[in-house]
C-alpha positions in Angstrom: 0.0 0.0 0.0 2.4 2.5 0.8 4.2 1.5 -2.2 0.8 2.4 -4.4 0.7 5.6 -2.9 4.0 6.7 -3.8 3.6 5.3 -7.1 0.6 7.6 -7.2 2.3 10.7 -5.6 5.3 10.4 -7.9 2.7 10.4 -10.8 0.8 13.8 -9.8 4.4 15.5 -9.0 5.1 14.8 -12.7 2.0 16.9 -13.8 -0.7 16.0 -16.4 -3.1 14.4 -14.3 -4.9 17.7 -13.4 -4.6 17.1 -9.6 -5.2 19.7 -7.1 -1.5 20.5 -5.3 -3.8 19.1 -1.8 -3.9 15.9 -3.3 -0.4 15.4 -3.1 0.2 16.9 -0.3 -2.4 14.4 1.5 -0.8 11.2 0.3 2.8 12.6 1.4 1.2 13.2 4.5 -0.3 9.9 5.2 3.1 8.4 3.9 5.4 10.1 6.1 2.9 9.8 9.3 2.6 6.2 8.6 -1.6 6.0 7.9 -1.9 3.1 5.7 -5.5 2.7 4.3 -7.0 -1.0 4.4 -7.7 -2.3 0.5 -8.9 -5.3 -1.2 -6.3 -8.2 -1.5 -7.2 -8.5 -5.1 -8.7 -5.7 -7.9 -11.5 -5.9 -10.7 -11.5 -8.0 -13.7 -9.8 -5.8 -16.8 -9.2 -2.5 -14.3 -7.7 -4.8 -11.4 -6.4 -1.4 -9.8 -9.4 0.5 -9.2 -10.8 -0.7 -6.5 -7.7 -0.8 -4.6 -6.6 2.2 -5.9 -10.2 3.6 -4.3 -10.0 2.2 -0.9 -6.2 4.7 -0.8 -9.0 7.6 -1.9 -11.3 7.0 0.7 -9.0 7.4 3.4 -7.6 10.7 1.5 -10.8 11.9 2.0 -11.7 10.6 5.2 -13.5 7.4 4.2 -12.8 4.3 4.3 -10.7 2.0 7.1 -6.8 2.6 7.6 -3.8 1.2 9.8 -2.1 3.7 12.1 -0.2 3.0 14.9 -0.7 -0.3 15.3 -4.5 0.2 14.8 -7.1 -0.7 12.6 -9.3 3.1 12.3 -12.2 4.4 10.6 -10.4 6.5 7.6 -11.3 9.8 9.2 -10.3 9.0 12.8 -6.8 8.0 11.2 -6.0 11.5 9.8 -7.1 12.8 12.9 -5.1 11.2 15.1 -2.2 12.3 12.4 -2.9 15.6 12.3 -4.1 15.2 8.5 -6.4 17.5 7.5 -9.1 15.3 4.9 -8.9 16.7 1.5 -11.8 18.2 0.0 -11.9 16.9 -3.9 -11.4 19.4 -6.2 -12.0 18.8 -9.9 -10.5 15.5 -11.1 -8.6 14.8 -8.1 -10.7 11.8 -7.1 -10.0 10.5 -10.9 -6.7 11.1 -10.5 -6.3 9.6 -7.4 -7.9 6.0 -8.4 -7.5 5.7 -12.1 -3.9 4.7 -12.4 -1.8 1.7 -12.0 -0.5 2.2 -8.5 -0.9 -1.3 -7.1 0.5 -3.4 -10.1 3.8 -0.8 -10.5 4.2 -0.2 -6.7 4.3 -4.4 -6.1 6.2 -4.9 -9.1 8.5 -2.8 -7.9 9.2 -4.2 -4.6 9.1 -7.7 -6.3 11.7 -6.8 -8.7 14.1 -5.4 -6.1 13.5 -9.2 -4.1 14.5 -10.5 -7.2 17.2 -9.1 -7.6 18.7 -9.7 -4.3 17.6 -13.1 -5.1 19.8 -13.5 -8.0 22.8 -12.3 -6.2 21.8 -15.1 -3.6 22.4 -17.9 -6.3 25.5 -16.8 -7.3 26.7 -17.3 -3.4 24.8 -21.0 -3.3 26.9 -21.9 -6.3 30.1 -20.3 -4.7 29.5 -22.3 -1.4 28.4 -26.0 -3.8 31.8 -25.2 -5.9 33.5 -25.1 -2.7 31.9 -28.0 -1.1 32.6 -30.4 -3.8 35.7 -28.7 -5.2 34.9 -27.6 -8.2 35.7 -26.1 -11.1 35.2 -22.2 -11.0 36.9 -21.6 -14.6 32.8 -21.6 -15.7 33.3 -17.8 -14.1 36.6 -16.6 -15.3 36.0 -13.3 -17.5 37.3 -15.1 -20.8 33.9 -17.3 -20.7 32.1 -14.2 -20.5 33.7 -12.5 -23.3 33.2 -15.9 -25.6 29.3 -15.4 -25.5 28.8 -11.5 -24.3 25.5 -11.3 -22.5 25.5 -8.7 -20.6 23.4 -10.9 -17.6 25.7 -14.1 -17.7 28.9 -11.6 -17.6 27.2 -10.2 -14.2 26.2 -13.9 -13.1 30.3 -14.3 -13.9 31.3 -11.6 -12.0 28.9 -12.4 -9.0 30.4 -15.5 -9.1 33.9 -14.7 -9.0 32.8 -12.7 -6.1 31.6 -15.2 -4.3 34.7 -17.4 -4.2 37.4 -14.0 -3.8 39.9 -15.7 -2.2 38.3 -19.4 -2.4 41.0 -22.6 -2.6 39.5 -23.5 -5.8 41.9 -21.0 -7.8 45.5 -22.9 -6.8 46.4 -25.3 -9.4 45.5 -28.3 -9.3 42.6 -27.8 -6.8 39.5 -28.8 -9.1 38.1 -32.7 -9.3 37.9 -32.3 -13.3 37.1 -30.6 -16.1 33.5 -30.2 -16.4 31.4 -30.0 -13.5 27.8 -31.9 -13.2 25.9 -29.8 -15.7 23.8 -28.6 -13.0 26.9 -26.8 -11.6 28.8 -25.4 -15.0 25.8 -23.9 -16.9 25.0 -21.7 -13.7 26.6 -18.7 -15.2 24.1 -19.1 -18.4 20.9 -19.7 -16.7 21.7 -17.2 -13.7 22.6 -14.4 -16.9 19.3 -15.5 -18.3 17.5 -14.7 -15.0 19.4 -11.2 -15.2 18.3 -10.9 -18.6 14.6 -10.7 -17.5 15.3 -8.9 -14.1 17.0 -5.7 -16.6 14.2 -6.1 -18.9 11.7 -5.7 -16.1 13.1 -3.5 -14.2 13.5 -1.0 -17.2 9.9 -1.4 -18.4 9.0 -1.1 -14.0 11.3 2.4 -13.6 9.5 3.8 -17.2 6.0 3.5 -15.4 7.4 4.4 -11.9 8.5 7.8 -13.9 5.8 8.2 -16.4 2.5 10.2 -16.4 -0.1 7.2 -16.2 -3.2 8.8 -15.8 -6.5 7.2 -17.4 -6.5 7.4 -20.9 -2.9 7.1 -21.1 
């Protein structure tokens, strides 16, 4: 929720949307006092954002139910015990405060970031399994990465190498073979490929994060 409503805020502060400056000024202030408004777990069929994006309105305005403090409120007894001051709608701030993709950006945005950390988890469980069954970390080295220059499996290789700075695996001699199990060697490929989709997300994420989103665009 309270990434929605920055999602939200960051759109009106971008202009276009034909918001009243009070309409910002009231979802900054229920960000920064901590009033989170209670919405549906799941949207609408074909506008799944509405109806979530509603039940953040009805608090703005001193509807609806909200979490503050540790405390499940009425909307308007929230605000008031924050010092919030309900905002009266002006014209097309209660559009522009619903109709827009707050819910879907603000989550994918805080999924993304998981991700991410996610993938630079992996890297360190192959770093530990190389070690444990001393293998052979030449999958990593930059030369591999050069070979076949995706810009994901050169990170994965880099994460790697990261991983095992300083490992016993890069003395001569060290590694049990050649070639790995296959699960173990192709890790730099299939941990780029997962990078692969986390830049391509992440762009198309930061483009709505910082775009004017406003119903009809």
């Amino acid at each position: 929720v309270r990434a929605a409503i920055l999602v939200r805020l960051n759109g009106i502060a971008r202009g276009g949307s034909g918001a009243s400056m009070a309409a910002a000024d009231v979802l900054a202030a229920m960000l920064n006092a901590g009033v989170h408004p209670v919405v549906p777990h799941t949207g609408s069929v074909g506008a799944g954002d509405l109806g979530q994006m509603a039940g953040i309105a009805m608090v703005a305005i001193g509807r609806g139910t909200a979490e503050f403090d540790g405390e499940r409120l009425p909307g308007a007894e929230a605000l008031r015990r924050a010092r919030i001051e309900p905002l009266a709608l002006g014209p097309r701030d209660g559009l522009a405060l619903i109709s827009a993709n707050g819910i879907s950006i603000g989550h994918a945005a805080l999924v993304i970031a998981r991700v991410e950390r996610s993938a630079a988890m992996a890297d360190v469980a192959l770093g530990l399994s190389l070690e444990a069954t001393a293998g052979n970390p030449s999958i990593a080295l930059p030369v591999i990465g050069a070979a076949k220059p995706y810009p994901g499996q050169i990170d994965a290789g880099e994460g790697i190498r990261a991983a095992l700075s300083g490992s016993y695996l890069f003395e001569a001699g060290v590694a049990h073979s050649v070639q790995d199990a296959l699960s173990f060697r192709v890790t730099p490929q299939v941990h780029g490929a997962v990078r692969e989709m986390i830049t391509f997300a992440r762009r198309s994420i930061e483009i709505e994060l910082n775009s004017i989103s406003d119903n009809p665009l």
